[in-house]
N, C-alpha and C positions, 0 to 999 in steps of 0.2 A: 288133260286140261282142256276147259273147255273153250272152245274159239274167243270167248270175248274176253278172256284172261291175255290174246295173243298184241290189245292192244292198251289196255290201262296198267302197264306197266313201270311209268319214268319216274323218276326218284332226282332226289336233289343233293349239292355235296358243297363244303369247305365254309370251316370254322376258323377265323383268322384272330389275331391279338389287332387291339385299335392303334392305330399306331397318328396321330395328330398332328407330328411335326413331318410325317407322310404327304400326308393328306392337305396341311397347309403348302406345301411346296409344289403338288398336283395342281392344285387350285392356282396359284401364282402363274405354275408351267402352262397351264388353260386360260391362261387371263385373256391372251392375243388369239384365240380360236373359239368360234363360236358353240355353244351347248347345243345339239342336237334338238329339236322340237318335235312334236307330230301331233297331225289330226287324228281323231278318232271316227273310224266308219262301223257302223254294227251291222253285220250282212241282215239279221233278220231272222224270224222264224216262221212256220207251215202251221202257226196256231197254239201250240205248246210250248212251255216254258222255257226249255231250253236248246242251245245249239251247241256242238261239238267240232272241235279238230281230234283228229285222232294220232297221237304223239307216238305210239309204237305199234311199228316199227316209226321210227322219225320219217315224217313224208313232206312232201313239198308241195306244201297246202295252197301258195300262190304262185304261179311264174312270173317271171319278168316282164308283161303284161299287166300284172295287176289283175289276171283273173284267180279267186280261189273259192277252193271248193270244201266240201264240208258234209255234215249229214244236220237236220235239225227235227226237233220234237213235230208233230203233231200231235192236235188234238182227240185223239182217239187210243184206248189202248190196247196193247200188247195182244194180238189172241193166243200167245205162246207161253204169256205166261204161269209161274216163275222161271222158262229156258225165256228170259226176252234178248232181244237182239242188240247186241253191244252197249247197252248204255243202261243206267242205272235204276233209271225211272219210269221203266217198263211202257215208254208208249212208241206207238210205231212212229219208226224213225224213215226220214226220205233223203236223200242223198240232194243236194244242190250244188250250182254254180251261181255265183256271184258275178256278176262282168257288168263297168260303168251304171253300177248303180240299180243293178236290174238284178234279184233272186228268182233262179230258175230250179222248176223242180225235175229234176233226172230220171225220175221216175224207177221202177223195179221191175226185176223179168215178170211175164204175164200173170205167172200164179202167186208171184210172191208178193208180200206186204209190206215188210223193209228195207232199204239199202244204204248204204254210205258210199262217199268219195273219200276217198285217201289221198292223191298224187293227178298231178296237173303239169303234161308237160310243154313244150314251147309251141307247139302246133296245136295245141286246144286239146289234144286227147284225154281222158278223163278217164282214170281207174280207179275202184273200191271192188266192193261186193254185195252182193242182191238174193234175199231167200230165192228161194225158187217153189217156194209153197209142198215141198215133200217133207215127210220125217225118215229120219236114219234108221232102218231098221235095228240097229247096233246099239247107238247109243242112246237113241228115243228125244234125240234133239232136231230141230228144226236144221235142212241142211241151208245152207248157204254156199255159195259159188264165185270167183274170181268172174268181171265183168267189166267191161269197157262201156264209157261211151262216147262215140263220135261228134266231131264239133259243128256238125249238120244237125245232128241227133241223132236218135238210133241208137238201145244197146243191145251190147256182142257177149252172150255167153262164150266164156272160155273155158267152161267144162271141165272135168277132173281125170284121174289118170285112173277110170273105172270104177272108182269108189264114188262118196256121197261127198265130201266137202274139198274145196278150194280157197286156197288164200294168197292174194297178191302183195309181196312187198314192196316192187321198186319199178317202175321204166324207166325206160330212153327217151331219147326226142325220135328215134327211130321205130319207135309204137313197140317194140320188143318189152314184152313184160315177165317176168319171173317173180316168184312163187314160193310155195308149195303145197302137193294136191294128196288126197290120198287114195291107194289101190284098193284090192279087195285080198291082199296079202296080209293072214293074221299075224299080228307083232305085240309082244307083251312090252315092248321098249318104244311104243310109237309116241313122237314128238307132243302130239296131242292128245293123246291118251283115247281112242278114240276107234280099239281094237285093232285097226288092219295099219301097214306098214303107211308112210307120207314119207316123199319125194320131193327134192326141188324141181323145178319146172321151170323154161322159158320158153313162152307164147308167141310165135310170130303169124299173121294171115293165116289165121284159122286153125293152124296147127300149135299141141301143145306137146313137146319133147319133154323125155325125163330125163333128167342131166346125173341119173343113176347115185350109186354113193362109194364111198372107199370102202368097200368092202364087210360094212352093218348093214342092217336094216334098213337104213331112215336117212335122210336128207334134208337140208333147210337152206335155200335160198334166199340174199337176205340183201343184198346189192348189185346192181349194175353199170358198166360206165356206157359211151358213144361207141364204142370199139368192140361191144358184146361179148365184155370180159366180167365171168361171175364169180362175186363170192359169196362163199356162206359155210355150214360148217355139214358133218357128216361123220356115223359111226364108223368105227374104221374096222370093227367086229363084233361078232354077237357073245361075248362074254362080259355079264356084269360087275360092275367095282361096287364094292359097299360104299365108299367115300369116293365123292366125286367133287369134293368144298363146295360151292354154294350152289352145283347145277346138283339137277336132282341123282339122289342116290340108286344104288342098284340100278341102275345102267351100262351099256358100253360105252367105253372110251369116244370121245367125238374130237375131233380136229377142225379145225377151217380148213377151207378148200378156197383155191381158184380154180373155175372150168374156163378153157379155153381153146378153142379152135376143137372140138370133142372129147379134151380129154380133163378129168378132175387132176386137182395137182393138190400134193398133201402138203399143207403150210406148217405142220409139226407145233408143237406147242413146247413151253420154257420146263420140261416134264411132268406136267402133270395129266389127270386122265380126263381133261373139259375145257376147249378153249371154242372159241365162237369170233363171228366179223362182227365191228361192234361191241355192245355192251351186255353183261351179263342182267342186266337190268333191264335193258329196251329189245330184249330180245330180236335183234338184226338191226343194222342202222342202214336208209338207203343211199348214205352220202359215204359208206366206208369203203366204196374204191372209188379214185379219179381216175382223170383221162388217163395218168401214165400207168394205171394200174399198179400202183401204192395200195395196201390195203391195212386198214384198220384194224385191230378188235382187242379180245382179252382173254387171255388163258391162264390156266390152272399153276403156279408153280411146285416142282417137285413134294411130295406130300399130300397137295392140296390143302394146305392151310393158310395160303395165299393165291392172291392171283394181281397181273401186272399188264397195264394195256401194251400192245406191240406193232410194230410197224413191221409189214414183208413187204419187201421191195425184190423182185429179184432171184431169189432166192437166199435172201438177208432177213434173218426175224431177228429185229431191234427191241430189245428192253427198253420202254420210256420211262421206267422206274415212276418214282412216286412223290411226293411233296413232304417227304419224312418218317410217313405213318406205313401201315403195311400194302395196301391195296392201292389200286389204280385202275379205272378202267376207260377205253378211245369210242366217244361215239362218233365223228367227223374227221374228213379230211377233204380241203380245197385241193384243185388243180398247184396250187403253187406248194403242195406238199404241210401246210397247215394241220395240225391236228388239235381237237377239244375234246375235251372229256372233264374226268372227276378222280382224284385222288386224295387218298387219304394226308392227313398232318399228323404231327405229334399231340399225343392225346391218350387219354385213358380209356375215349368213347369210339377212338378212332374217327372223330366228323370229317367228314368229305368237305374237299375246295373246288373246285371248276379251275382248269386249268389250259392252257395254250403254249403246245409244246411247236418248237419253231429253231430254226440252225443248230438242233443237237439238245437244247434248254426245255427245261420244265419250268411255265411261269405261274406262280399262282394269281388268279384274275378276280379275287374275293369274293365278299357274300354282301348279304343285307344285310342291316344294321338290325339289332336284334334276333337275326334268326341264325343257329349254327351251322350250317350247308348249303352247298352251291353241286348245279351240276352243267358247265357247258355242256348243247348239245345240240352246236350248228355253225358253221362260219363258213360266211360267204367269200365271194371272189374279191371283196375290200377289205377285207380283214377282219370285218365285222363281227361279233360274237354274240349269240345270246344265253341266256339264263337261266335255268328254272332256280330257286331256292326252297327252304324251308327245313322243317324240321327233319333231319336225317334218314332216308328213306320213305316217308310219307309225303313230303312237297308241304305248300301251307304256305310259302311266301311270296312276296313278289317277286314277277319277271325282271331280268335285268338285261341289262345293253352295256357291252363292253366294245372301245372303240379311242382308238389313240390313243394307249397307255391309260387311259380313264374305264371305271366302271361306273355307271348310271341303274337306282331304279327308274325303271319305264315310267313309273306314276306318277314321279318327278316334271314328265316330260312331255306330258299331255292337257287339254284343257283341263284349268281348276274343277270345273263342274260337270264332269263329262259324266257323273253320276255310274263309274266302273272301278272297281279295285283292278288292277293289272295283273293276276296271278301267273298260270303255265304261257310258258313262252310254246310257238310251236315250228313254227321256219322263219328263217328272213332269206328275201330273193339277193338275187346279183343290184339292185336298184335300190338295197335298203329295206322295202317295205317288210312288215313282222309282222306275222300273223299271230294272236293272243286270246287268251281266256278273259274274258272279263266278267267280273262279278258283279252282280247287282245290291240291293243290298238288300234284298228279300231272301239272296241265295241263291237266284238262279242263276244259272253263268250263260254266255254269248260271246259268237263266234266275233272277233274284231279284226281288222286292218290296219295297221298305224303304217301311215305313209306321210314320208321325211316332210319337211317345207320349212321357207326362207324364215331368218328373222323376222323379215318384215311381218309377220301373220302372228296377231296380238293376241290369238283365240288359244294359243299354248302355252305351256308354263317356260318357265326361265332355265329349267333343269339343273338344281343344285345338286352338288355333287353330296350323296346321302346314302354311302355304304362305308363296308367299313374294307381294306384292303391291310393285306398282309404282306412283310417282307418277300420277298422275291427269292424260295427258295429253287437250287437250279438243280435240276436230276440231270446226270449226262450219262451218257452210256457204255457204260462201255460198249357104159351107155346105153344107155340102149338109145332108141327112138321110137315112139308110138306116135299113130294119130288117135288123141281122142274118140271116143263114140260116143253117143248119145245114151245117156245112166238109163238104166232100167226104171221106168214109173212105178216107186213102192207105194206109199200110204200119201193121199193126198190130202191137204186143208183144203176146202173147196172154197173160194173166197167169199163174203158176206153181201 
């Protein structure tokens, strides 16, 4: 699979009945609490039509500052193409920082042309990834590398585990970053398909550790908490299943893991041969462990004809079962044990609802009015939820905002003439602010901000209450170590 499949993956869920005499009693119960408002800020672009958040793995696109980052179009294109670098409309792409009003461009390692930022954490640290101007001898694609950069400036290749490509999914506020890289160990079962075996990986001052795997091939690194406890998932042997339900077939068995203090810990799955932290859909979520090292995700049930998102605590892997229908999968969980995701309902189409599982409960947190799916996949330290929707599996509707028993579309909620449709939702910080897709109405989309403010500021809408919500069905439950080297100089693009 090739790297830019590892981040336009998120999908939407939950098809609800309308329910009016609901919805008039929410509106009543809201009458003495004020509707949510926000402004709208558009970071900008390098020239080219469009800008980008990058939703998967789900990364946290602005801190609690208010700065976020991003990658956006220039005017110039692709020299790679048709391998262009993550984004659809093949022109090169630059990684930026936004801060008080100011777009900055982050620029890429020396020989390369592309880059992105993914993750933004409390110290200013800035992670994505940067070509590096070689191609793969393997696979004849343009390599790309895991890369920092510093909030002086300055970026920091962080190198691979001797192979040609890297990818980062998650930091700390402690600049620890984790991964995954790949060797120069041929693997017919590699995560990316991409010939030689790929590792998880966490990053600290200079060095990059392989955090090994249970006992396959392959490794994937896919969240981090403050306490430099990782999860993610790992083949547990090299013999392939024909059926593996919806991860790919003829593979081995892969499990989630937590590594910790050096050693990987097998989190076991509800028996099936494919479970992961996070979602089967956003392939790794970097909010699926908190501080207390609660961990997220979704695995295969026995057969694999289903699969059910799961909470490990412990050495506890909890069933959060599902909103009626077969499936369920966790992309979040807060420090206060919060979890969101998407699970199925009753139905013949199986539509997905976004849902907020909380003291043992499955709540369904509904959809948009006209579209059949919902998929939370974020909530903050206030409770706060946000949204993607649309058509089941493909996305297509608006962002939503769930928040004191109320769901809001966003579009509802911003100025009448801000001239943006609100589509993919992508973080909201500890402070509220949400970072958003917005559409223009030419098509092009751009990178947005929506940050909270009082009633008093006449420039927002009034935010009626404009989804449709479902009854409240309840589910209860019953090593090694290397240092990096420096890759061998295969085929260079020489820059223009």
């Amino acid at each position: 699979m090739k790297s830019t499949k590892l981040i336009n993956l998120i999908v939407a869920l939950f098809a609800a009945l309308p329910l009016h005499v609901q919805l008039a009693a929410q509106r009543k119960a809201d009458v003495n609490h004020s509707h949510p408002h926000y402004k709208v800020i558009e970071m900008g672009t390098f020239g080219g039509p469009n800008s980008y958040f990058f939703s998967e793995p789900v990364v946290e696109s602005v801190n609690n500052q208010g700065t976020v980052v991003g990658g956006t179009d220039t005017g110039l294109p692709d020299p790679y193409a048709p391998n262009c670098f993550v984004v659809p409309d093949c022109h090169i792409v630059y990684a930026f920082k936004w801060k008080n009003g100011f777009l900055t461009d982050l620029g890429a390692l020396p020989q390369g042309y592309s880059s992105t930022a993914y993750w933004i954490n409390e110290s200013g640290l800035i992670m994505g990834n940067s070509q590096n101007g070689f191609i793969d001898p393997i696979s004849g694609l343009p390599e790309q590398v895991a890369v920092l950069w510093q909030e002086g400036g300055g970026i920091i290749d962080l190198g691979t585990l001797s192979g040609s490509f890297s990818f980062p999914n998650a930091m700390n506020n402690r600049g620890q970053v984790i991964g995954l890289a790949q060797n120069t160990v041929p693997d017919p079962y590699s995560f990316l398909n991409l010939g030689t075996e790929t590792h998880g990986f966490v990053w600290q001052d200079g060095y990059m550790e392989d955090l090994g795997t249970l006992g396959g091939p392959d490794s994937w690194a896919a969240a981090i908490n403050e306490s430099s406890e990782i999860a993610g998932w790992a083949y547990i042997n090299s013999t392939p299943n024909a059926d593996n339900g919806v991860c790919t077939a003829n593979v081995p068995t892969q499990d989630p893991f937590l590594w910790r203090n050096g050693e990987m810990i097998d989190l076991g799955t509800f028996g099936g041969t494919c479970g992961v932290v996070g979602s089967f859909a956003n392939a790794g979520s970097g909010g699926a462990i908190n501080s207390q090292g609660q961990i997220v995700g979704t695995s295969n049930l026995a057969g694999n004809q289903a699969h059910h998102a799961f909470l490990w605590n412990e050495g506890a892997l909890t069933d959060l079962g599902t909103l009626g229908g077969a499936n369920s999968e966790a992309y979040w969980i807060n420090d206060a044990g919060e979890i969101v995701g998407r699970a199925d309902v009753p139905g013949t189409q199986q539509n997905h609802h976004a849902f907020l599982w909380k003291h043992g409960k499955m709540r369904d947190l509904g959809k948009a009015k006209g579209w059949p799916c919902s998929t939370a996949i974020d909530i903050n330290s206030q409770g706060q939820v946000i949204i993607d929707t649309g058509i089941c599996g493909e996305g297509g509707g608006p962002g939503l905002l769930w928040e004191n028993g109320v769901t809001y579309d966003l579009n509802t909620l911003i100025p009448p003439h801000s001239g943006f449709y609100i589509g993919n939702v992508n973080y909201i910080n500890d402070r509220g602010d949400i970072a958003v897709t917005g559409i223009l109405s030419n098509g092009d989309q751009r990178d947005l901000l929506l940050i909270p403010v009082g009633d008093g500021d006449d420039s927002t809408n009034n935010g009626p209450v404009t989804t449709e919500v479902s009854p409240i069905p309840i589910a209860r439950l019953p090593r090694s170590v290397s240092r990096y080297g420096q890759f061998s100089r295969r085929t260079s693009v020489p820059k223009q």
